[in-house]
C-alpha positions as CSV (number, residue, x, y, z in Angstrom):
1,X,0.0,0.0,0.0
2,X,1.1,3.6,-0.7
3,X,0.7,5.5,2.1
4,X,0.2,8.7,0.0
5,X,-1.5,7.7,-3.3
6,X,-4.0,4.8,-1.8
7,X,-7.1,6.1,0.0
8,X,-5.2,4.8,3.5
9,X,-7.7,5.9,5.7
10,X,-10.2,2.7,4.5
11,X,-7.3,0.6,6.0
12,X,-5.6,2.5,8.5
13,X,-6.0,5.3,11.2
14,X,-4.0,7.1,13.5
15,X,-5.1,7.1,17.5
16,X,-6.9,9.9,18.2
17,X,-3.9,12.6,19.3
18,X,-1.4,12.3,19.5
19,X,-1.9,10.6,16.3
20,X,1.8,9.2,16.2
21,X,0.9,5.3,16.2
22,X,-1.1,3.5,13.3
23,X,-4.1,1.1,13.7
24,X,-5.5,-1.2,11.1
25,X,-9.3,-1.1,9.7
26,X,-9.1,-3.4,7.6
27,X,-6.7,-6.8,7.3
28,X,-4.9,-4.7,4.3
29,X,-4.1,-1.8,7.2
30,X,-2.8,-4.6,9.4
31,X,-0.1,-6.1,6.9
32,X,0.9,-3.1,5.8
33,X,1.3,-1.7,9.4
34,X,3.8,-5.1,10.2
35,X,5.4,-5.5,7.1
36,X,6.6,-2.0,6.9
37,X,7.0,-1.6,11.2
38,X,5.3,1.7,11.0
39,X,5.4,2.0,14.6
40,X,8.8,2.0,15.1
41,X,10.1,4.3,17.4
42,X,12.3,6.9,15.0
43,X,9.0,6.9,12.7
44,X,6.6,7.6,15.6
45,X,9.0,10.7,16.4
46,X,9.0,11.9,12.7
47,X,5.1,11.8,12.6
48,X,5.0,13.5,15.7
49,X,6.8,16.5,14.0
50,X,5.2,16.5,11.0
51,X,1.6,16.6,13.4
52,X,3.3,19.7,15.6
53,X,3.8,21.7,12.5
54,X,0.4,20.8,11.0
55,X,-1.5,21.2,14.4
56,X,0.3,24.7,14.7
57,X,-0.8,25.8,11.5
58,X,-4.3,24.5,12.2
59,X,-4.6,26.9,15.5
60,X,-3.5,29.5,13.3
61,X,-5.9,29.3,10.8
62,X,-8.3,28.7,13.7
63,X,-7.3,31.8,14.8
64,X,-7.8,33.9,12.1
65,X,-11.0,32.1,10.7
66,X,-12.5,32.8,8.2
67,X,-10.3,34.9,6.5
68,X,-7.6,32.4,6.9
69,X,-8.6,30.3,4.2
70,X,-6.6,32.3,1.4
71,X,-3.8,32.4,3.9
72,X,-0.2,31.1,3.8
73,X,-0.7,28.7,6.2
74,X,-3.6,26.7,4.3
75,X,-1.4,26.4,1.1
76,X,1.4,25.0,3.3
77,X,-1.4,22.2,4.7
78,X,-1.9,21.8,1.6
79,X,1.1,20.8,-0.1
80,X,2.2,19.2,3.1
81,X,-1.0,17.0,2.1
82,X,0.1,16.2,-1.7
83,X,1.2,13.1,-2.5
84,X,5.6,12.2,-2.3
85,X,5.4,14.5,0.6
86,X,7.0,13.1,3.8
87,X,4.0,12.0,6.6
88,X,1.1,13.3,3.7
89,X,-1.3,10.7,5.4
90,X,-0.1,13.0,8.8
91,X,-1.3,16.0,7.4
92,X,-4.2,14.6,5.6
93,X,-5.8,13.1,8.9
94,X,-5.5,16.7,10.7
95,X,-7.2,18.2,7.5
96,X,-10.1,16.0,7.5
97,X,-10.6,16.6,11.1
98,X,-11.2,20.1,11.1
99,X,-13.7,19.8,7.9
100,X,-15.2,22.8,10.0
101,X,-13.1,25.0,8.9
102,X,-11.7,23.0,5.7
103,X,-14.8,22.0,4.3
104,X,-13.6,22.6,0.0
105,X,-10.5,20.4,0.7
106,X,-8.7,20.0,-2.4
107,X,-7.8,16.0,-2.5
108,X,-6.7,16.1,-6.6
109,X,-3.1,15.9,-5.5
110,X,-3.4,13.0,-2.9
111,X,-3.3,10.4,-5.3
């Protein structure tokens, strides 16, 4: 499975924050989660980064709703979301759990 062009979230989920360790959904999720040991310790930290940044930027935009939308800190969510980037499924779970004030998420560039 490709973490960043599959639709991951049918097979796996992150636990609710701190989001850093995986779960399977599905039996899919669950060999994927062994086979590539995506909650070994040095990838737990790097997720946990990538989710800091993300969550900061969230707050911001929180912050400054609604006129954040057009702001600098939404097309950074974005990329970050786009697929090759490092932890996109990261940044792509934080997204989809503030639809409140993401609700015309762009997903063309997650596959």
């Amino acid at each position: 499975m490709d973490a960043c062009a599959d639709d991951i979230e049918k097979h796996i989920t992150f636990t609710k924050p701190p989001f850093d360790m995986v779960h399977s959904l599905t039996k899919r999720g669950s060999i994927t989660i062994k086979f590539c040991d995506l909650n070994r310790d040095e990838l737990m930290e790097s997720r946990q980064d990538t989710r800091e940044k993300a969550l900061e930027l969230v707050q911001d935009i929180r912050d400054a709703y609604p006129q954040s939308l057009d702001a600098e800190g939404y097309k950074r969510l974005q990329k970050e979301a786009t697929h090759g980037r490092r932890h996109c499924s990261v940044t792509r779970s934080i997204l989809l759990r503030n639809q409140d004030i993401f609700p015309d998420i762009d997903k063309r560039n997650w596959k």
